[in-house]
C-alpha positions, -999 to +999 in steps of 0.1 A: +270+107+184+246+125+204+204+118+191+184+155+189+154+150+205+120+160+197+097+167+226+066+165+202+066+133+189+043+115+203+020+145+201+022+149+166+019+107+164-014+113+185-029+130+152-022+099+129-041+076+156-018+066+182-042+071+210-012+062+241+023+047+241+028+059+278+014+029+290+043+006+281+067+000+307+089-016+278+092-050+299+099-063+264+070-092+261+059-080+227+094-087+218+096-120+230+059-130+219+065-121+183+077-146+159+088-122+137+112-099+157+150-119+160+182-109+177+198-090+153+163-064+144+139-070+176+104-052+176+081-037+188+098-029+219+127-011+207+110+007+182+080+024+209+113+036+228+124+054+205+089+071+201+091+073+240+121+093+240+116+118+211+138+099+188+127+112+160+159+104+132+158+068+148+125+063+144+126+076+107+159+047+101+141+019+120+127-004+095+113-024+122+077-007+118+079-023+084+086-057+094+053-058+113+024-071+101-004-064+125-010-102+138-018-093+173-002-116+196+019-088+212-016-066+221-033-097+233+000-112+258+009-070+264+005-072+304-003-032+303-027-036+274-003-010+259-012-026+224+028-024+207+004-037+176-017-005+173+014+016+179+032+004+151+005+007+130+000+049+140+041+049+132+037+034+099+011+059+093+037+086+104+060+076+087+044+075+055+036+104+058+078+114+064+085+098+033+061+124+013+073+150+001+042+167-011+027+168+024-007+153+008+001+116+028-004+139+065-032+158+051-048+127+046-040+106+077-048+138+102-078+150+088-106+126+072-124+159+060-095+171+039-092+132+022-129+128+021-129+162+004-104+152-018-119+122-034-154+144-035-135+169-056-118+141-080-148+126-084-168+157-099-142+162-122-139+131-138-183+135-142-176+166-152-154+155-182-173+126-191-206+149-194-193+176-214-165+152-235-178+115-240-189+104-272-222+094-287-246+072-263-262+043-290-291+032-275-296+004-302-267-018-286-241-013-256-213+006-279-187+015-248-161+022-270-180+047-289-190+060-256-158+061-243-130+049-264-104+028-255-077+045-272-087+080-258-085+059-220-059+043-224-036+073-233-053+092-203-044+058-178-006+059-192-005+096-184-018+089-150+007+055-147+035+082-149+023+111-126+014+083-099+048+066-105+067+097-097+053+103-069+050+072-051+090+067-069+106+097-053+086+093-020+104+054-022+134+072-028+132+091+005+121+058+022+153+045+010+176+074+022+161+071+057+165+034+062+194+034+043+211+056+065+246+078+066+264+063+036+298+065+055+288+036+075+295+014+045+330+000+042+352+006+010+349-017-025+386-038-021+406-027-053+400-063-062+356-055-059+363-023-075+375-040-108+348-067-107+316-047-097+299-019-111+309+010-091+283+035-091+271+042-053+232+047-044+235+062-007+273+048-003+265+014-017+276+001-046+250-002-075+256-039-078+246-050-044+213-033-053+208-060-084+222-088-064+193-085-043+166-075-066+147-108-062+150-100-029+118-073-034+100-092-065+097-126-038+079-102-009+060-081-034+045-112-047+040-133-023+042-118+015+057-148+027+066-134+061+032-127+066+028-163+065+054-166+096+029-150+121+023-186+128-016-191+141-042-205+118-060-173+123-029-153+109-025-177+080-062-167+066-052-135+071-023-137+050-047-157+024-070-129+026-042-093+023-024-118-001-063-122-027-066-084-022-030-077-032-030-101-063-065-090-071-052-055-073-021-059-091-045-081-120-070-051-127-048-032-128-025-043-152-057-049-174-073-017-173-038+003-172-017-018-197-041-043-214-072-016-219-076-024-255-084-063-249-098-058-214-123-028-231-139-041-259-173-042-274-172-077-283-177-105-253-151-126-248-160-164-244-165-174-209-131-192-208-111-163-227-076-155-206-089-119-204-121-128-190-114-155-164-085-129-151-112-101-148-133-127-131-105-136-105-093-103-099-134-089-091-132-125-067-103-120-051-109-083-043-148-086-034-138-114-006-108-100+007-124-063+009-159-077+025-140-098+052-121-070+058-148-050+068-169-071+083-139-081+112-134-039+111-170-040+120-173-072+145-141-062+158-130-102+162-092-097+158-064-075+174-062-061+133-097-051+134-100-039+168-090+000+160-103+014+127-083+046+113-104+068+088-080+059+063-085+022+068-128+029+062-117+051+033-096+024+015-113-006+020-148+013+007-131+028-025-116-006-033-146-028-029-171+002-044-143-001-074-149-033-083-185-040-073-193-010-098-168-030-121-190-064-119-223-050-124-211-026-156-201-062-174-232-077-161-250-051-179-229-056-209-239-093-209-275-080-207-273-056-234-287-025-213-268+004-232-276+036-211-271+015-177-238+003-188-228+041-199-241+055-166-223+025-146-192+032-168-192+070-153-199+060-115-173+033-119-145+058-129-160+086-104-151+057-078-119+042-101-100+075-104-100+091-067-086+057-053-060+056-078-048+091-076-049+098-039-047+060-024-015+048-046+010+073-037-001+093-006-025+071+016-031+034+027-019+018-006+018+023+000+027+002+025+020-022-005+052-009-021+071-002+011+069-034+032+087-051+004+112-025-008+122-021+034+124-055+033+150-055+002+170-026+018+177-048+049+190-072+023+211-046+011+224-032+038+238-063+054+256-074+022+268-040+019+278-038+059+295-073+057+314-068+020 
């Protein structure tokens, strides 16, 4: 089957921060340096090829960009200092944007105005509802949940839960149809499979091959193991560190969005309460990961750190402004300052909001969901390919 080329592409990658990938002479070193890439799905090499030659539909299949996780052994050993690490990195950021159908994911990653302008705009509008619709401001004792009642923010989270979920759901979706691929590859169910398995094709492959692998996903999701596999000491903290960020995440925000009434509450929770020693980690985890982070962004000590995106500024400053705001409003809770807590409360959700809304399904956030699920769809592919 002949490939349609696109000219363009490594143009249009130039606006998502690929600054060259003319400089590799694919000699394949990356390949062989990284302890990640096997026989059967090798990377980096084959994967800047195909953004070489124009290959666009390849390019949008490969799951080999996903498999990456930015350790930096193929940009340090890369005898052209072509950096195959920074170049996956730009394609991840392309290709989240392919995966959007909304065209918000490439506003963001080519133009820091337009997602700086963005967050500006959100965060007005949640000051601007909290000034004209929050409720009495007791000055005699911190009363948040007069100020802002927990019932009245928690239905407002759950609507945001679903409008997030579908997008970041159906741009998954088309994630899965790209790396899925033509579903006439797949063989034919035996008669035999037929009358044992549920039936029901996603993209050619049966629904049940989907299940089988399920805990596929939830092991990766939770715990990044292959991240783990980079195989220095230096990669291992940074698996430590994405890995506190990433649970630290996940924690707050299944307080705040499902657990609101317990986690909001006038009342202070003793020191050892579940709710409170989970808040506690999550702030923790999220501060540390967030502030080492930048700081190696800054220093520029590691291969990961050594090219900075907007994006990657924009995240890492929303997150770690999110829960630094979060920390002080319960330390002025503990010291009973009521207009300080109600003013914090507002700044925190001004910060809270935009990151939620535009990071979750559109920007930097999403490679939390599709590392894993690209991971899962390899699974699924070769038990489907091999039935």
């Amino acid at each position: 089957m002949n490939a349609q080329v696109d000219p363009d592409l490594m143009t249009n990658l130039g606006k998502f921060g690929l600054e060259d990938a003319t400089a590799c002479f694919n000699c394949g070193n990356c390949t062989a340096v990284c302890s990640l890439s096997s026989e059967s799905v090798p990377f980096p090499r084959k994967t800047i090829r195909y953004l070489q030659l124009g290959l666009k539909e390849k390019l949008m299949q490969s799951p080999e960009p996903w498999l990456c996780y930015y350790c930096g052994d193929c940009s340090e050993t890369c005898p052209r200092q072509a950096n195959p690490g920074e170049v996956m990195m730009g394609i991840r950021r392309y290709l989240t944007s392919t995966y959007d159908w909304t065209g918000i994911s490439r506003l963001f990653y080519t133009s820091k105005v337009f997602e700086i302008g963005a967050i500006l705009v959100l965060a007005a509008l949640v000051g601007l509802g909290f000034y004209f619709f929050h409720g009495p401001m007791l000055t005699d004792r911190v009363a948040l949940n007069v100020f802002a009642p927990n019932t009245t923010i928690e239905i407002l989270d759950l609507i945001m839960l679903v409008i997030l979920s579908f997008f970041l759901m159906t741009n998954a979706y088309r994630l899965m149809k790209s790396v899925m691929g033509d579903p006439d590859q797949y063989p034919e169910l035996s008669p035999f499979a037929k009358q044992q398995l549920p039936n029901v094709p996603v993209n050619g492959v049966p629904i049940h091959f989907y299940i089988k692998e399920a805990k596929s996903f939830i092991t990766h999701f939770l715990t990044q193991k292959r991240f783990d596999s980079c195989g220095t000491p230096s990669q291992r903290t940074q698996w430590i560190n994405h890995l506190l960020i990433m649970t630290g995440y996940c924690t707050v925000f299944a307080l705040v969005v499902i657990g609101i009434r317990w986690f909001q509450r006038d009342e202070i929770y003793a020191l050892w309460h579940p709710v409170r020693l989970l808040g506690y980690y999550a702030t923790f985890a999220i501060l540390y990961g967030t502030t080492y982070a930048i700081i190696g962004r800054i220093k520029k000590d590691k291969p990961v750190y050594e090219h900075s995106h907007p994006s990657d500024w924009i995240f890492l400053f929303l997150l770690w402004l999110t829960t630094f705001t979060g920390i002080l409003i319960h330390g002025t809770r503990l010291l009973e300052w009521p207009m300080s807590t109600y003013y914090l409360y507002v700044i925190h959700l001004m910060i809270a909001v935009p990151m939620l809304v535009l990071e979750v399904p559109f920007a930097k956030w999403t490679h939390q969901l599709y590392r894993p699920l690209v991971l899962y769809l390899m699974k699924v592919r070769e038990r489907a390919l091999n039935n």
